[in-house]
C-alpha positions in Angstrom: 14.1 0.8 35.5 14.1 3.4 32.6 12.3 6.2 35.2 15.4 5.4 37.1 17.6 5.9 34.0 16.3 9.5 33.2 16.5 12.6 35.6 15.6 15.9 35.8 17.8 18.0 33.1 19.0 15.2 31.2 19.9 15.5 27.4 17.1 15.1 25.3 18.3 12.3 22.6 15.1 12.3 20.4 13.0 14.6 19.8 9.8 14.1 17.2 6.5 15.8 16.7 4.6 13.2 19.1 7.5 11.4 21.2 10.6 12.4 23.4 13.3 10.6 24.4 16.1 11.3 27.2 19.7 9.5 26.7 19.4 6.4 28.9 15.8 5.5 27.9 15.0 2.7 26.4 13.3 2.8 22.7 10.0 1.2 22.6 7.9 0.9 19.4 6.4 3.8 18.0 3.5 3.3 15.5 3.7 6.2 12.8 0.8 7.3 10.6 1.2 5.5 7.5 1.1 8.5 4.8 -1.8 8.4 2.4 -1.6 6.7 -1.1 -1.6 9.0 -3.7 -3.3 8.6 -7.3 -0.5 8.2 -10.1 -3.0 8.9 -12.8 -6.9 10.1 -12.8 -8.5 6.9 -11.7 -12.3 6.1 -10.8 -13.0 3.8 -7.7 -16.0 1.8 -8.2 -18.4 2.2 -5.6 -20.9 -0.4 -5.8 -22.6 0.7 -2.4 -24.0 3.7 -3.8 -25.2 2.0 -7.0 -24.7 -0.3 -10.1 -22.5 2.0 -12.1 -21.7 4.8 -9.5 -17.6 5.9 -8.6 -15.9 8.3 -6.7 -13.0 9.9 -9.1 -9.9 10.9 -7.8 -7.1 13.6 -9.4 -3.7 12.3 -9.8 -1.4 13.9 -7.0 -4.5 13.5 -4.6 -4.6 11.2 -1.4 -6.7 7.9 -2.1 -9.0 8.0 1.3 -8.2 4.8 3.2 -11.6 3.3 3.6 -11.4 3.4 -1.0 -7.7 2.0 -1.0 -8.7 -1.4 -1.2 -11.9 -1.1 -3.7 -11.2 -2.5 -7.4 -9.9 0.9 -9.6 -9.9 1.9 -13.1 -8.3 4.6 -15.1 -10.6 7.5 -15.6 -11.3 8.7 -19.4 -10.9 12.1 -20.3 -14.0 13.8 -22.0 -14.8 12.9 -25.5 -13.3 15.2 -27.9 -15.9 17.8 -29.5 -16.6 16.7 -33.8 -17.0 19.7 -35.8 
């Protein structure tokens, strides 16, 4: 029925980076990449795979990768400050 409803040189009523749609067609379900998570602070994940005490740290403002997202987090410590 929609093939039907759409013709050659009909009006284009959507257009995105990975769908088009004529006027007549009917709207099915698009699944959109879900954007990344970003950090809000400097945070270590733990990453017990790679040892007992090991982590992966991430910047704030970058993308947490999704196969960290659901690992247990903590907030990263700066470097001790130098004593003179």
């Amino acid at each position: 029925m929609v093939d039907e409803l759409v013709t050659e040189g009909t009006e284009i009523a959507e257009k995105g980076p990975d769908f088009e749609r004529h006027v007549g067609e009917v709207v099915g379900t698009r699944a959109r990449p879900v954007p990344p998570e970003v950090a809000d602070d400097d945070l270590v994940v733990e990453r017990k795979d790679l040892g007992a005490e090991s982590g992966t740290f991430i910047a704030k403002g970058d993308p947490i990768p999704p196969e960290l997202r659901d690992l247990p987090r903590r907030a990263a410590r700066g470097a001790p400050s130098r004593k003179r």
